[in-house]
N, CA and C atoms as a LAMMPS dump frame, in Angstrom:
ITEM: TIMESTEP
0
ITEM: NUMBER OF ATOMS
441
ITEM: BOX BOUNDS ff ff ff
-5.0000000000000000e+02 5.0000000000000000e+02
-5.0000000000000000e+02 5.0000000000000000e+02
-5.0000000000000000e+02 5.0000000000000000e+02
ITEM: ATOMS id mol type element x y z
1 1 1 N 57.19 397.7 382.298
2 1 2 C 56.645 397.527 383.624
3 1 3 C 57.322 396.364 384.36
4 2 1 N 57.508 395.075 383.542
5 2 2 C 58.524 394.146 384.313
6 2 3 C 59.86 394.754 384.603
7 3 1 N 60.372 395.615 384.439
8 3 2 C 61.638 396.053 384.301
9 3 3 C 61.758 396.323 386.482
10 4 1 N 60.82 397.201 386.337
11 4 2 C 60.917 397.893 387.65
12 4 3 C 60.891 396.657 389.248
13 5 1 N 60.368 395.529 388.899
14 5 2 C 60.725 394.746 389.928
15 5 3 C 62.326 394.157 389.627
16 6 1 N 62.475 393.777 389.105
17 6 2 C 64.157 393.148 388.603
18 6 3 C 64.713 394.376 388.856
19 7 1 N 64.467 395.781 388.335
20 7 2 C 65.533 396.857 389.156
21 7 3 C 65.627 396.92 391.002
22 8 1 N 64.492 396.626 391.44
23 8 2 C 64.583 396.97 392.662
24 8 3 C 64.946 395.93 393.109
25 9 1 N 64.906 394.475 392.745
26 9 2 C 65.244 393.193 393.374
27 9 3 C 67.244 393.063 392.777
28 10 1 N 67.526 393.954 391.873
29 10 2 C 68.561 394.172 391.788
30 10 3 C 69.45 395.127 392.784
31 11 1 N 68.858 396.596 393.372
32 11 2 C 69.052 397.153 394.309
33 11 3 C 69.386 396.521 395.239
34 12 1 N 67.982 395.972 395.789
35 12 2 C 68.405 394.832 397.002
36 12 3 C 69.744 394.055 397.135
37 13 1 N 69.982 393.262 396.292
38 13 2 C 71.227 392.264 395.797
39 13 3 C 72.052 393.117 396.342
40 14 1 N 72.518 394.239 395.417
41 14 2 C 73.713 395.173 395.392
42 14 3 C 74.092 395.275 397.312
43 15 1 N 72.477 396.121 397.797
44 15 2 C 73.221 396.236 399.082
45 15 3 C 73.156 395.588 400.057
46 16 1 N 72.513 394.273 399.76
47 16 2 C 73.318 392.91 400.608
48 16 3 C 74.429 392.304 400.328
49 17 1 N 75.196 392.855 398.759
50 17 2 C 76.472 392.204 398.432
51 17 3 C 77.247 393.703 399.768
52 18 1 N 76.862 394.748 399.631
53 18 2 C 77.622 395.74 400.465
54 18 3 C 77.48 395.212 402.045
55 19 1 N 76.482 395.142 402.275
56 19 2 C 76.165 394.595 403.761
57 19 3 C 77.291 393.059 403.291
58 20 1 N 77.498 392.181 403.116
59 20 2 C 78.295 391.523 403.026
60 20 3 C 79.574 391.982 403.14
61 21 1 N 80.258 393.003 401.914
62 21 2 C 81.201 392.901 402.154
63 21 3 C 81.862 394.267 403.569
64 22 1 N 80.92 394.74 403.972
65 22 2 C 80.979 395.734 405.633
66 22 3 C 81.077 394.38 407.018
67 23 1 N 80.465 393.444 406.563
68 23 2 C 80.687 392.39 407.49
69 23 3 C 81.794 391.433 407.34
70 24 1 N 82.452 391.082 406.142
71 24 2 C 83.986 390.59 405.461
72 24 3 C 84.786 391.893 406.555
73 25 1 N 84.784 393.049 406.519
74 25 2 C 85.929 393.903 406.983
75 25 3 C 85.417 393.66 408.621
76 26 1 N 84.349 393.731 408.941
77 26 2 C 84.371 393.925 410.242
78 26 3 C 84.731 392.205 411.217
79 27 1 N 84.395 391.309 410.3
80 27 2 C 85.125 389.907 410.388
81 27 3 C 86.66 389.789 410.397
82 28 1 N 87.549 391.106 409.454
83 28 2 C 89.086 390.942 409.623
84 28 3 C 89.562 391.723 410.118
85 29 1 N 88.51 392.453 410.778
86 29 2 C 88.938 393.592 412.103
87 29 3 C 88.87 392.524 413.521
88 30 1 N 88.309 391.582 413.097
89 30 2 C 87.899 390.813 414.344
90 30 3 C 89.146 389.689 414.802
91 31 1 N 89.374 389.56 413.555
92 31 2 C 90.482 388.633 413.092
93 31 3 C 91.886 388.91 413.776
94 32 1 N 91.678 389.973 412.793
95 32 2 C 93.186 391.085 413.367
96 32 3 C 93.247 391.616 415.252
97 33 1 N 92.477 391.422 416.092
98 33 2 C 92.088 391.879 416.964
99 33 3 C 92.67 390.272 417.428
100 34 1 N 92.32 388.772 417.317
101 34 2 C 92.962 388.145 417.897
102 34 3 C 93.827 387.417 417.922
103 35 1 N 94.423 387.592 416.033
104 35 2 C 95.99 387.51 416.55
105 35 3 C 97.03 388.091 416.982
106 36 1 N 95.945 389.618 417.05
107 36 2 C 97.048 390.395 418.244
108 36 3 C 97.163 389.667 419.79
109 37 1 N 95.962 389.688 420.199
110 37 2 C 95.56 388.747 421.291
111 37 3 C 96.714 387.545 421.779
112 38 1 N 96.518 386.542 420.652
113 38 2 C 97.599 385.502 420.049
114 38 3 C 98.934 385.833 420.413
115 39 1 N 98.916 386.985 419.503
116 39 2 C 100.991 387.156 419.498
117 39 3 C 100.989 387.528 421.128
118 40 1 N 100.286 388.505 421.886
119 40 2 C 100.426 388.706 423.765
120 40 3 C 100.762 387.256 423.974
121 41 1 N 99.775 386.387 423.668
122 41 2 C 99.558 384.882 424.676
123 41 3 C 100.648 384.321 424.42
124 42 1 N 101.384 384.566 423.18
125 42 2 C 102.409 383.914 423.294
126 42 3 C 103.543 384.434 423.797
127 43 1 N 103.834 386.068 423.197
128 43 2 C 104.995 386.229 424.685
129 43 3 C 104.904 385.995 425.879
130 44 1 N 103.8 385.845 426.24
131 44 2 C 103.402 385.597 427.963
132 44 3 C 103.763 384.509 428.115
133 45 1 N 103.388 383.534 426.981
134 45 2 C 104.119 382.187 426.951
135 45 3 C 105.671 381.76 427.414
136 46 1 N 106.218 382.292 426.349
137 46 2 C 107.792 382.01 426.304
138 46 3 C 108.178 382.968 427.683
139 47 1 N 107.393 384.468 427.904
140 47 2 C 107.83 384.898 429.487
141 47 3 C 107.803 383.936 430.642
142 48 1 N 106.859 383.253 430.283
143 48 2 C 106.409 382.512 431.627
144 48 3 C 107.384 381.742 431.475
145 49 1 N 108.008 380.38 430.114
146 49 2 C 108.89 379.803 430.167
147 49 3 C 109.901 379.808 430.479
148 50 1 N 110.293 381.442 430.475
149 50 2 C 111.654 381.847 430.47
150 50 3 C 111.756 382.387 432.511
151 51 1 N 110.508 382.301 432.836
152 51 2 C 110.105 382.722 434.406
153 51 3 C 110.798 381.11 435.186
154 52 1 N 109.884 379.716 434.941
155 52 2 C 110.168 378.486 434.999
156 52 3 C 111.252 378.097 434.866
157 53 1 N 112.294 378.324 433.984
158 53 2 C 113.415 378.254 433.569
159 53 3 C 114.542 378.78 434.695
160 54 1 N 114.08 380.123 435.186
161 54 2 C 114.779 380.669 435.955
162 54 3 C 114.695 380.158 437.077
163 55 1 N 113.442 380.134 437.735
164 55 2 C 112.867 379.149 439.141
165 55 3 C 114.159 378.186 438.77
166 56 1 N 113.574 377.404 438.421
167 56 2 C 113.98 375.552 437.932
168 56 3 C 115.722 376.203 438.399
169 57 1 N 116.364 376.681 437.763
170 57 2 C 117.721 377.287 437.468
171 57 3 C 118.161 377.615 438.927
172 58 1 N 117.623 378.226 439.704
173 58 2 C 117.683 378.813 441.052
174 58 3 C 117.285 378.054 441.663
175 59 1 N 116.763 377.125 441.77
176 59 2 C 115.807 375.87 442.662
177 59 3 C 117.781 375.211 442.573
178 60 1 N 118.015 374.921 441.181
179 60 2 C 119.269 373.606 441.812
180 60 3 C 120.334 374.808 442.453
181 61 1 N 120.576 375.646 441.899
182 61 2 C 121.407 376.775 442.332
183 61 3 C 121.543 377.045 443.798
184 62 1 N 120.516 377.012 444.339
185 62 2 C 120.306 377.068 446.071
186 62 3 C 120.28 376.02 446.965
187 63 1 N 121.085 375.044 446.616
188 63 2 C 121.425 373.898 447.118
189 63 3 C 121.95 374.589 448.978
190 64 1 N 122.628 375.18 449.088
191 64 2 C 122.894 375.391 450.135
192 64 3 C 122.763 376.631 450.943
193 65 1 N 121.47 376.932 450.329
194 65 2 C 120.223 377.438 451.222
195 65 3 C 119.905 376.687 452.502
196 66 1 N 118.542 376.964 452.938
197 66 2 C 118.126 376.09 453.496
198 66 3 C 116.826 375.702 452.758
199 67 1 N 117.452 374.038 452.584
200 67 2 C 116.445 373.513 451.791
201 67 3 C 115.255 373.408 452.09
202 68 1 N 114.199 373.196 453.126
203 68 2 C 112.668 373.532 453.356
204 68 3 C 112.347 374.637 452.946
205 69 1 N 112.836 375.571 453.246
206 69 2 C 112.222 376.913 452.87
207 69 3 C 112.243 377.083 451.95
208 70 1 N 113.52 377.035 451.528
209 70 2 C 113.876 377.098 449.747
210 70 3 C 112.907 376.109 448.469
211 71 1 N 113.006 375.106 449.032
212 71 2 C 112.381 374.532 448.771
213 71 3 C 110.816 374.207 447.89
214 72 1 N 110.089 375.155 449.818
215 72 2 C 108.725 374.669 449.522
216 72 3 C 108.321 375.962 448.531
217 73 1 N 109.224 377.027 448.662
218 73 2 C 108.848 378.293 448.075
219 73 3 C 109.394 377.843 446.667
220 74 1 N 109.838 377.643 446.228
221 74 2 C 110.144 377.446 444.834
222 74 3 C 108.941 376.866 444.151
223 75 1 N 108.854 374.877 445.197
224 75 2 C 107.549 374.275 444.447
225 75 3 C 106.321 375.294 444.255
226 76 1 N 105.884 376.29 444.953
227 76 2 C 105.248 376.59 444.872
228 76 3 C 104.78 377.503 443.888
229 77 1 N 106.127 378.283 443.684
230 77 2 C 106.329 379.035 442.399
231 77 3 C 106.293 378.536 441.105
232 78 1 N 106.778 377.309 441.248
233 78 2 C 106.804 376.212 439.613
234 78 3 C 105.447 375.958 439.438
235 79 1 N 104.597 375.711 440.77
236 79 2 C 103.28 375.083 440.274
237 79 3 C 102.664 376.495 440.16
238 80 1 N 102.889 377.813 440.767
239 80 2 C 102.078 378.727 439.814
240 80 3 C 102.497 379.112 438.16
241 81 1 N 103.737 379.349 438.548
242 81 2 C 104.133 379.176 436.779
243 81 3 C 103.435 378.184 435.938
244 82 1 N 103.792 376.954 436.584
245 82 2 C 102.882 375.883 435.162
246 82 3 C 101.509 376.273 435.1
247 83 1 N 100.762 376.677 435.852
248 83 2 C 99.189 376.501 436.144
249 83 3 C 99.491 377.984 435.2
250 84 1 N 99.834 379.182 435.527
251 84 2 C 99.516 380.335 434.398
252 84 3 C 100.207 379.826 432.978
253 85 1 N 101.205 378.634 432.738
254 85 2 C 101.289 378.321 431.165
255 85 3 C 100.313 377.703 430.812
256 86 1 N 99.998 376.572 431.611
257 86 2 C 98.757 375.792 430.947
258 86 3 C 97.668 376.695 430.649
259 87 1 N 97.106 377.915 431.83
260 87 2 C 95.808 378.743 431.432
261 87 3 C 96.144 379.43 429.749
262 88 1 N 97.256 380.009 430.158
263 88 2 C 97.783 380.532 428.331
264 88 3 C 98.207 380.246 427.104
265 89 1 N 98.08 378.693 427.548
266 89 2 C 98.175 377.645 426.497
267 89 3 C 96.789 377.706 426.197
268 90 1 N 96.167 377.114 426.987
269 90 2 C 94.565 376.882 426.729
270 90 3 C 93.661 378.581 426.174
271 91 1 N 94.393 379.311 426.51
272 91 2 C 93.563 380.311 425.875
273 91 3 C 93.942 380.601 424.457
274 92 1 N 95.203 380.512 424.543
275 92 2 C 95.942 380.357 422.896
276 92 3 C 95.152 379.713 421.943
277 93 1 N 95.275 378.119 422.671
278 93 2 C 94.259 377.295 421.782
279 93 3 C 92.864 377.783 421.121
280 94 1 N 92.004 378.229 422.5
281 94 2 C 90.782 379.222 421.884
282 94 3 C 90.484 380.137 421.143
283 95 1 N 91.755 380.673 421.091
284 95 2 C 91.903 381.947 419.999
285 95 3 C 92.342 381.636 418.315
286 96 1 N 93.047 380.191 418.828
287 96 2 C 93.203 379.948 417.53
288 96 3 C 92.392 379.453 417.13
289 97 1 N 91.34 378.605 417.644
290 97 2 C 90.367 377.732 416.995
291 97 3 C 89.077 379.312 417.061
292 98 1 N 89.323 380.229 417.519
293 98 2 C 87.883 381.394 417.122
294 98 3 C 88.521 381.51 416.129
295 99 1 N 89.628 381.979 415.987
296 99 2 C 90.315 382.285 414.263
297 99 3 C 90.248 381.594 413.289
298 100 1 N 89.908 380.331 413.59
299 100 2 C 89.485 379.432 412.257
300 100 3 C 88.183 379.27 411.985
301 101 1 N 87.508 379.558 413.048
302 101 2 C 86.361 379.28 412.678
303 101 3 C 85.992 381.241 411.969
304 102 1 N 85.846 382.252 412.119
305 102 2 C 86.257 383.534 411.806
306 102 3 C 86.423 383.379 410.579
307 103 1 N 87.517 382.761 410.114
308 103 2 C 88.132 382.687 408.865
309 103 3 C 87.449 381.821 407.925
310 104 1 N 86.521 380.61 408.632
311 104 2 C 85.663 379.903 407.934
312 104 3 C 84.422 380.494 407.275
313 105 1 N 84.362 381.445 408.617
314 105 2 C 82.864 382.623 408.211
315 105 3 C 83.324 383.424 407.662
316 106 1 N 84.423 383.633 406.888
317 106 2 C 84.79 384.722 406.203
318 106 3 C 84.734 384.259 404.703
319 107 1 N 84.978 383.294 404.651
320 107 2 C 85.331 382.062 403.268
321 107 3 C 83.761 382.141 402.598
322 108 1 N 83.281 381.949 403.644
323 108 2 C 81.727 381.313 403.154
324 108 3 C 80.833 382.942 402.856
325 109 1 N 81.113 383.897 403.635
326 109 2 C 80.365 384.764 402.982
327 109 3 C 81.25 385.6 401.963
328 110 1 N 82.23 385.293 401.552
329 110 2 C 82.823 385.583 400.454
330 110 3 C 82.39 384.754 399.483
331 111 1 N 82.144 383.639 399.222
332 111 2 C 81.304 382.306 398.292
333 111 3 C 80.263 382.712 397.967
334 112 1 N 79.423 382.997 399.289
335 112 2 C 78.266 384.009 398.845
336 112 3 C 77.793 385.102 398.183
337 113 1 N 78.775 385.953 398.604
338 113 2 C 78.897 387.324 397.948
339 113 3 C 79.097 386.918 396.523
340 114 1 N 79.859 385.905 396.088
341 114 2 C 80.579 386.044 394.841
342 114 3 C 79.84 385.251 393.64
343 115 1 N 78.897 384.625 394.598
344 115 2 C 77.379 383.83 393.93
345 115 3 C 76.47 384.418 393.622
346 116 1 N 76.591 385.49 394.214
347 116 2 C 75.497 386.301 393.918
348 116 3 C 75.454 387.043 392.596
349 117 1 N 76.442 387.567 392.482
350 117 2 C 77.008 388.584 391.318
351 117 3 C 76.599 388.278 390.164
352 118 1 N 76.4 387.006 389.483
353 118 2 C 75.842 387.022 388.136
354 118 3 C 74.435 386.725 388.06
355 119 1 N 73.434 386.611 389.95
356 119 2 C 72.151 387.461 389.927
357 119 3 C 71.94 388.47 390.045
358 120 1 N 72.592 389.389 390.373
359 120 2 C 72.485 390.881 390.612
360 120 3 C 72.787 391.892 389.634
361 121 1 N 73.546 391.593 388.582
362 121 2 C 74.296 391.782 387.602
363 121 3 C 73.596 391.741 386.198
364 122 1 N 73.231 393.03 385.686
365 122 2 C 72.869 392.408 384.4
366 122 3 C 73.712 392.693 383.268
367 123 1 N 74.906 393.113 383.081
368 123 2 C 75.887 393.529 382.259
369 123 3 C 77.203 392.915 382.322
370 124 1 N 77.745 392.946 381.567
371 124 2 C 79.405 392.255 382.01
372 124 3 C 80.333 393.243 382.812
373 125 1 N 80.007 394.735 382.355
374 125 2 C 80.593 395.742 383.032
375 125 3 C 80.577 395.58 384.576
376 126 1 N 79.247 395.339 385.306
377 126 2 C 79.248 395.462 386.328
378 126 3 C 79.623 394.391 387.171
379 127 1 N 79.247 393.053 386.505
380 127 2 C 80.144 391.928 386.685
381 127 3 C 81.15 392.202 386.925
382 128 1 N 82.393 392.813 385.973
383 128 2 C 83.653 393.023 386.107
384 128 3 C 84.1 393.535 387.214
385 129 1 N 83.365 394.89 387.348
386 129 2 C 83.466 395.919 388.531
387 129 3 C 83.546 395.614 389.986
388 130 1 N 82.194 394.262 389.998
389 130 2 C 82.034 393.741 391.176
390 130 3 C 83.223 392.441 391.544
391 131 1 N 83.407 392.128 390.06
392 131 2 C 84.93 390.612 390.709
393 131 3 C 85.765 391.845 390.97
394 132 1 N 86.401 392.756 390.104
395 132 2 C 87.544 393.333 390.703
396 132 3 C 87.618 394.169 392.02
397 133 1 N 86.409 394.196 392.719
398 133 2 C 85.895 394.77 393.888
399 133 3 C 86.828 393.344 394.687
400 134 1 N 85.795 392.56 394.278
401 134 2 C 86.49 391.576 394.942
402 134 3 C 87.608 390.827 395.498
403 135 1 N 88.15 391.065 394.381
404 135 2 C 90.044 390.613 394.328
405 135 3 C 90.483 391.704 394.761
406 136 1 N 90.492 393.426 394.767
407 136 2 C 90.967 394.349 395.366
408 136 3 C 91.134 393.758 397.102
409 137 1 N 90.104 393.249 397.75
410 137 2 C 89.594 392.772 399.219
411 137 3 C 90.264 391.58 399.31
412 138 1 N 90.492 391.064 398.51
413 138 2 C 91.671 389.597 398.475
414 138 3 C 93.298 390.226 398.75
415 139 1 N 93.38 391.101 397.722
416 139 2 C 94.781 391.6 397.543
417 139 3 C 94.734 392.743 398.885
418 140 1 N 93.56 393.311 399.767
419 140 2 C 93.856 393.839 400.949
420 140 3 C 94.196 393.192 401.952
421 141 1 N 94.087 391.845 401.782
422 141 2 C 94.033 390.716 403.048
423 141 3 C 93.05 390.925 403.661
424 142 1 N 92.397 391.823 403.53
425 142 2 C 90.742 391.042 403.967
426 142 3 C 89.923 390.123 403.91
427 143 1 N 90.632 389.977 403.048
428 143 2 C 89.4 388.185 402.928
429 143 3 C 91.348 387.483 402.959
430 144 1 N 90.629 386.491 403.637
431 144 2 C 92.13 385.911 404.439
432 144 3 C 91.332 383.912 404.057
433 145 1 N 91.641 383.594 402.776
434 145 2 C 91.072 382.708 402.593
435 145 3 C 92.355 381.367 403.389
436 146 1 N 91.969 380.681 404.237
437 146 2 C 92.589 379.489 404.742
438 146 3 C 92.46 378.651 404.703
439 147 1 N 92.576 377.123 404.834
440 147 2 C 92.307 376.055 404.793
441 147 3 C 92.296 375.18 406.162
């Protein structure tokens, strides 16, 4: 008769270690989603640099233009260029710091998950079953452990 609560409080375990690890994948779907994000911000980056570059390049180049016009239209172009690097700098930054923090919440409910296992567990078999579950999700890069 004691058996039947420890089975069902074992059940439980099992599919909060599953609900765990459905939230590990949907955490490196999330992941993966913004260093795609990331890699855009940064070609937009080096585009934009390579935009500035050209201005800047054509700004001394047109020396004998007429300089007011030439001029004020250029500054004006440099200060939109810098103002869209700085915005895509600064969003870069955000994406990288959601990604660490992401990756922090990924760490920790992997710790969890993996704490759990020798309460949920009453055999070595399933122990086993459940670390090599585990390391399979390591060796998928799903769990993307960082520092």
């Amino acid at each position: 008769m004691m058996e039947l609560p420890v089975q069902q409080e074992n059940a439980f375990d099992v599919k909060e270690f599953e609900s765990n690890r459905q939230k590990l994948h949907e955490m490196q779907r999330h992941i993966d989603v913004l260093t795609a994000n990331l890699k855009h911000l940064e070609n937009d980056n080096a585009e934009l640099n390579n935009a500035l570059t050209e201005v800047t390049q054509n700004r001394k180049d047109s020396l004998s233009y007429d300089h007011e016009k030439s001029d004020l239209k250029y500054r004006q172009r440099i200060e939109e260029l810098q103002q869209m690097l700085e915005e895509t700098q600064t969003s870069e930054r955000d994406h990288r710091e959601t990604e660490k923090k992401l990756q922090h919440q990924l760490r920790l409910a992997l710790e969890a998950a993996a704490s759990t296992i020798p309460q949920i567990v009453d055999n070595d078999d399933e122990m086993t079953l459940l670390q090599l579950q585990i390391s399979e999700l390591k060796d998928e890069n799903v769990i993307c452990i960082c520092e």
